[in-house]
C-alpha positions as semicolon CSV with decimal commas, in nm:
position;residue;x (nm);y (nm);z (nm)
1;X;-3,079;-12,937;-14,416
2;X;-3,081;-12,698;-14,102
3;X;-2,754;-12,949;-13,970
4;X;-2,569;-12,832;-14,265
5;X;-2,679;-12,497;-14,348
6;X;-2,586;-12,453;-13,866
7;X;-2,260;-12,580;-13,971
8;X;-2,216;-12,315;-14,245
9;X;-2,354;-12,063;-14,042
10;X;-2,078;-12,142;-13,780
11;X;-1,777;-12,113;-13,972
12;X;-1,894;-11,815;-14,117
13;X;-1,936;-11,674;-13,802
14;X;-1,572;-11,770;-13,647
15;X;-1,490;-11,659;-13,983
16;X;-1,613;-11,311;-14,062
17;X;-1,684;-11,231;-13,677
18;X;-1,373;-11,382;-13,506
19;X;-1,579;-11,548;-13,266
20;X;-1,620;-11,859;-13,075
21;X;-1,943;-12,050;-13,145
22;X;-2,089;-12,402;-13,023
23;X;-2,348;-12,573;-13,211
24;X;-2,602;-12,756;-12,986
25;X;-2,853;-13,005;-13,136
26;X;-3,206;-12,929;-13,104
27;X;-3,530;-13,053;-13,192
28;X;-3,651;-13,116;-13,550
29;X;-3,749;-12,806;-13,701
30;X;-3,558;-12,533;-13,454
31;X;-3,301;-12,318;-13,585
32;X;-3,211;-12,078;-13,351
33;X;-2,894;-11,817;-13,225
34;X;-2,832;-11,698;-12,876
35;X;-2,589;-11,465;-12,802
36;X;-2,541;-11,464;-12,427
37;X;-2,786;-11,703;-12,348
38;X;-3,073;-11,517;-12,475
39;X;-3,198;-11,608;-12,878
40;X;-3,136;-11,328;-13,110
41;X;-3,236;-11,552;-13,399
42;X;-3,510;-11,736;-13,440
43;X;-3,631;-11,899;-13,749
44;X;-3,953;-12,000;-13,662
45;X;-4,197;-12,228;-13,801
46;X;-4,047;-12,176;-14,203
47;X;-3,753;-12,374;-14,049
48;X;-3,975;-12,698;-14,067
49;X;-3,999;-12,600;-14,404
50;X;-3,626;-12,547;-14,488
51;X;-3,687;-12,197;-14,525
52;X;-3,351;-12,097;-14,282
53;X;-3,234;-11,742;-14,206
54;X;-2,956;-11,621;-14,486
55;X;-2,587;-11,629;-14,365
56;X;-2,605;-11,295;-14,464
57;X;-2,892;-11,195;-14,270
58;X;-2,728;-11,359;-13,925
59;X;-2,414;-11,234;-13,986
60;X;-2,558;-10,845;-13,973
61;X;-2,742;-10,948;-13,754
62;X;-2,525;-11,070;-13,505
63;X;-2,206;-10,807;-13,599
64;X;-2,295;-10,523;-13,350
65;X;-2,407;-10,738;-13,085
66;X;-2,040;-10,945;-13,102
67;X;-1,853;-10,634;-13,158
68;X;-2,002;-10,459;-12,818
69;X;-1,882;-10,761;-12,611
């Protein structure tokens, strides 16, 4: 689930933020966003239980901080 719902999140992103983005593989059960090389998202330990961050939720998230750089 998180490889789909990282793929979605990544389209979305170049999408609605005109922005590059690279998907790295992780390990089971980590679902996170770095912006600059430091993790602005984090999904925690609910990832493991397919509970993943909204698109919505990252996309706010991440607007201002893209828009600044």
């Amino acid at each position: 689930m998180s490889g789909i719902h990282a793929v979605r999140v990544a389209a979305r992103l170049r999408r609605e933020l005109k922005t590059e983005v690279d998907l790295v593989k992780g390990r089971y059960g980590e679902f996170k966003i770095l912006v600059d090389d430091k993790v602005v998202i984090d999904g925690g330990a609910l990832v493991t239980l397919g509970i993943m961050p909204s698109g919505r939720k990252i996309v706010d998230t991440l607007r201002p901080l893209i828009s600044s750089r």
